[in-house]
C-alpha positions as CSV (number, residue, x, y, z in Angstrom):
1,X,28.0,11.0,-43.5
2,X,29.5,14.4,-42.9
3,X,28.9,15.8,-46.3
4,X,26.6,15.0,-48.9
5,X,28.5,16.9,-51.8
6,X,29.8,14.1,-53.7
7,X,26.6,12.4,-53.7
8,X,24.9,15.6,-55.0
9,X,27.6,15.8,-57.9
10,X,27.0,12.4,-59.1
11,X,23.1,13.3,-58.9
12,X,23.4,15.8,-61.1
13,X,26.0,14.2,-63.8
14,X,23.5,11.3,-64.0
15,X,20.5,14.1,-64.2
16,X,22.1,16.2,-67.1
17,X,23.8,13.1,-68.8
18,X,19.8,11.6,-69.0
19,X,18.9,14.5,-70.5
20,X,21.6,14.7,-73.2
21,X,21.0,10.8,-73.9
22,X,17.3,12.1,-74.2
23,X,17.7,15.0,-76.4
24,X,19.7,12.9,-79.0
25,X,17.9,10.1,-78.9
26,X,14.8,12.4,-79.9
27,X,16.8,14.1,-82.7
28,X,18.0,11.3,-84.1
29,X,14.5,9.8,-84.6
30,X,13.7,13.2,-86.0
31,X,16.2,12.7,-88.4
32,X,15.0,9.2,-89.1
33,X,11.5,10.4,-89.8
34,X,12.5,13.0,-92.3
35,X,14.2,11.1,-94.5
36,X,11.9,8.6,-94.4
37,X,9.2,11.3,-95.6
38,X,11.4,12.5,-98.1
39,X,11.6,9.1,-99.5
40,X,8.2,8.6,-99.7
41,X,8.1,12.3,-101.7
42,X,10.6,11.2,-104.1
43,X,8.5,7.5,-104.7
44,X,5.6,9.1,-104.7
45,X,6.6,12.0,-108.2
């Protein structure tokens, strides 16, 4: 193997794409748990 930049490339597309997947899986449960405490706010007046 003369050169190692294609492997690098695909390292790093599967690196950031991780992330991505990471940071919108957080954000969506976020999102989940707000309205779910805004539901109990509205129950509970």
């Amino acid at each position: 193997m003369d050169s190692f930049g294609p492997m690098i490339l695909l390292e790093v597309a599967l690196f950031f794409g991780g992330v991505l997947l990471f940071a919108w899986w957080q954000l969506r449960d976020l999102r989940k748990e707000r309205e779910k405490n805004q539901q109990k706010k509205e129950q509970e007046t």
